[in-house]
N, C-alpha and C positions, 0 to 999 in steps of 0.2 A: 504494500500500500504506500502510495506516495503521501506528498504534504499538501496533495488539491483539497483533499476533503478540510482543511481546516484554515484556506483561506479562498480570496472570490479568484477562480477560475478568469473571470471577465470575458472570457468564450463560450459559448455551451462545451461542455464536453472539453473544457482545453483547447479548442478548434482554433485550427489556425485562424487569423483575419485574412478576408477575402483579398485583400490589397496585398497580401502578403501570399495569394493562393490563387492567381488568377484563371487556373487549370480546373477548381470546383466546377463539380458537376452539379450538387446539390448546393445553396446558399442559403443559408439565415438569414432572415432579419426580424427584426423589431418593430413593433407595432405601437407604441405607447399613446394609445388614441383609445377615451373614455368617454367622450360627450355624448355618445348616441345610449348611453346606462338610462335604464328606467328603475332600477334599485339600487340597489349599494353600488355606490361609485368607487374608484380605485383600481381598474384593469389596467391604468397607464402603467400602475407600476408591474404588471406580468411579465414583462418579457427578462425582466433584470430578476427577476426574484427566480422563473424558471432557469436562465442562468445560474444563478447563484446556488440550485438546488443542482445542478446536475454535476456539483464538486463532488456528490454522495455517488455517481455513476463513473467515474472516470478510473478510479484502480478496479472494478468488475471486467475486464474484458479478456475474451469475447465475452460478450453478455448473455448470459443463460437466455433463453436453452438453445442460442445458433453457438455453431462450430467453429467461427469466424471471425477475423477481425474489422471491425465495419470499416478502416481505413486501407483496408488491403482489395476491400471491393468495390467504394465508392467516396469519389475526392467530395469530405464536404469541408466549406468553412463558412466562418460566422461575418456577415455580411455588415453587423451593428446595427443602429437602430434608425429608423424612416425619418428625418426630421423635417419638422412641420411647425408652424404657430399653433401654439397650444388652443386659443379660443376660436380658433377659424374653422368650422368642420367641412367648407367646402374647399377650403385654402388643402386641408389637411387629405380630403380625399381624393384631390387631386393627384397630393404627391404619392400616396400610397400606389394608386395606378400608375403613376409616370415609374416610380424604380421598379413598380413589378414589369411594368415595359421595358425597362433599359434590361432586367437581366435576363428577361426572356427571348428578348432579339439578342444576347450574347449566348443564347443558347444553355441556360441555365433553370433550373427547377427551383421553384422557392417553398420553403419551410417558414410558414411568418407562425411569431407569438404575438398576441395581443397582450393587449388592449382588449376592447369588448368586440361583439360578434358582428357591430356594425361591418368592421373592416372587410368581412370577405366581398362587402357587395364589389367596394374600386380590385379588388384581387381579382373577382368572377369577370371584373369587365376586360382587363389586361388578358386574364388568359384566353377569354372566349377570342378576342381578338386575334389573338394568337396562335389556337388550336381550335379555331370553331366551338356553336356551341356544348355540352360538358352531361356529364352523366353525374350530379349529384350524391356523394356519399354525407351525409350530417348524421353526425354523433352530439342529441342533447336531448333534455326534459323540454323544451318549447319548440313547437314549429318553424317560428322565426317568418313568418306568414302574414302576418296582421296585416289587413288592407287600409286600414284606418292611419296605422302608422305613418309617421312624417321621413322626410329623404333621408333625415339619418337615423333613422333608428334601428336600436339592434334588434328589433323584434318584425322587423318589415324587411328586410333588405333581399329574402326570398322570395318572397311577394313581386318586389320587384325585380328581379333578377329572373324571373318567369317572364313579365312582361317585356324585360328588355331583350330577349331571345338568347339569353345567355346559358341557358340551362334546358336539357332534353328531360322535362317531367317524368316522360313515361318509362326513362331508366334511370329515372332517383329512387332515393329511397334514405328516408329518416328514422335515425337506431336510437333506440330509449326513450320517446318522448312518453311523456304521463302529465300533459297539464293540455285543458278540455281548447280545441278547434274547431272552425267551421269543416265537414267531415264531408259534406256537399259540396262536389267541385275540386276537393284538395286534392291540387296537382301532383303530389307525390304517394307512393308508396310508406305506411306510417307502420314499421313494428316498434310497438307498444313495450315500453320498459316490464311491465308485468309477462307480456311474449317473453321477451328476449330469456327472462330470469327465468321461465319454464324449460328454455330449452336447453339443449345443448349445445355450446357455442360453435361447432362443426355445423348444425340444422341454421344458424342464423346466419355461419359464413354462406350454408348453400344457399339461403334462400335471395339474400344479396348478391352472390353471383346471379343468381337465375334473372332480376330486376337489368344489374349494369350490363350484362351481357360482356360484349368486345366492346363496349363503348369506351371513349377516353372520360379520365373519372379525376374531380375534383374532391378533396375530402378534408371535410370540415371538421371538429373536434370541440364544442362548446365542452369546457370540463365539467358544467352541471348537470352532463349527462351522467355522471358518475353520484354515487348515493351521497347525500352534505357526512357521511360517516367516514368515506374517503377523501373527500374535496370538501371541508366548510368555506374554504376560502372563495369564495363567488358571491357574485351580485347577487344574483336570482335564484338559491337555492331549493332543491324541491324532495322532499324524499321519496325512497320506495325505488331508487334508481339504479346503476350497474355499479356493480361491485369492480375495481380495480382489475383484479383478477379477471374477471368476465369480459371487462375491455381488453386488456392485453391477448386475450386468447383469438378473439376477433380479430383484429390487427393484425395476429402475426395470420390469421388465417387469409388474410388480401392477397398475400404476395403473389403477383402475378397478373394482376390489372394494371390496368395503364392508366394509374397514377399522374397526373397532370403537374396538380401542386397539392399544399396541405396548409394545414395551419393547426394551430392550437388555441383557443384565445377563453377570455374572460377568468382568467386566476386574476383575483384581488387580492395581495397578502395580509392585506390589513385586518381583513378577517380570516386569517387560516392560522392554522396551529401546528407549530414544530413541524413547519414544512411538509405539512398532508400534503396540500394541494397542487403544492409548486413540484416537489417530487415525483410525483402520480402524472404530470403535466408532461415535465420535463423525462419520465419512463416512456409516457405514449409515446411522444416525441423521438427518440430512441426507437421506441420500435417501429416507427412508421422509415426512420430511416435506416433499420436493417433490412426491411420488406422492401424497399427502393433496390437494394442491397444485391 
């Protein structure tokens, strides 16, 4: 064991800086964008706190249970954080779209932490742009659908992201939701957090394959899809949700989709404890880039 675990990394994982790595395949970045919060505010600080949790991941490698070292199979590095004026949310999603543009016409896959769930809308527009529109994977307790929702909100931004042709509804599909939606009309595929926890996480990777098919797949990762017993750190906490364990087992069961981008977003550490949530974040995270892998 080295001495990451007991001081800030400032990379995920130790990763190199992008500037320092310009051969990444996969790139990090930073989200710290919280205005579009309808509860607990604080996801700006997510991306630094899941940093700072994944000093706990860095002497595990290979990371159970692959055989592998994930830098022996794919260059990532840490790209830093989007900066933007803090009070301007249309100033701010601009630039979220403008660097997922510059790195994806440099031919690079982006890994973004948030902030809150707003941000995948300007991500969904940069990549649709990029790769046509996208086959929907969302991992959360809310639909993130509301039509009533204003342009940045985190609870609308799939709402709009259907209307702006940016997403193929009828091979989406949303993992863990358990908080009540319009159920008429809803564009996507919904297994139900109470499903999920029935089955076996093998039936819930097949049935999600059976949805994306061969399509290209965008995968989202709101962490309050996970039960407030593993993540209390979020805005919008809901119980009765996936157990850590139960995400992890899913994830690793993707490999082999085509993977677009990802992200992870809405850890607020201000309400988490002894690093639940940032951990469990900055885990997923890890495993979605050994499944790239």
């Amino acid at each position: 064991m080295t001495s990451a675990i007991y001081r800030n990394p400032f990379t995920f994982l130790e990763l190199p800086w992008y500037r320092d790595c310009p051969e990444a395949e996969v790139v990090i970045k930073g989200i710290p964008f919280d205005l579009g919060t309808s509860g607990r505010a604080g996801a700006r600080s997510g991306p630094g706190a899941i940093r700072q949790a994944s000093a706990n991941l860095v002497w595990d490698c290979p990371r159970w249970p692959w055989d592998f070292e994930l830098q022996d199979r794919l260059k990532v590095a840490d790209g830093g954080d989007i900066d933007f004026p803090y009070s301007e949310p249309q100033t701010a999603s601009d630039a979220i779209e403008a660097a997922a543009e510059e790195l994806m016409q440099a031919g690079k896959t982006m890994l973004s932490f948030g902030g809150d769930h707003y941000v995948a809308l300007p991500l969904l527009r940069a990549h649709a742009r990029k790769h046509g529109p996208l086959a929907l994977l969302h991992f959360d307790a809310h639909t993130d659908t509301d039509s009533h929702g204003n342009a940045f909100d985190h609870g609308a931004m799939f709402y709009h992201a259907v209307h702006e042709g940016l997403l193929l509804p009828q091979n989406s599909v949303q993992v863990g939701i358990r908080t009540n939606y319009t159920k008429k009309g809803h564009p996507f595929t919904v297994l139900d957090a109470s499903w999920v926890n029935e089955q076996s996480a093998a039936d819930v990777v097949a049935r999600i394959r059976e949805i994306i098919g061969q399509k290209p797949v965008y995968l989202s990762f709101d962490i309050d899809a996970l039960d407030p017993a593993f993540a209390p750190g979020t805005g919008t906490p809901v119980a009765g949700g996936l157990t850590s364990d139960r995400a992890l087992q899913i994830i690793r069961g993707l490999k082999g989709l085509d993977i677009r981008g990802m992200d992870v977003v809405e850890v607020s550490p201000a309400y988490d404890h002894a690093e639940l949530t940032s951990l469990a974040a900055a885990t997923l995270a890890l495993e979605m880039l050994y499944i790239r892998a």
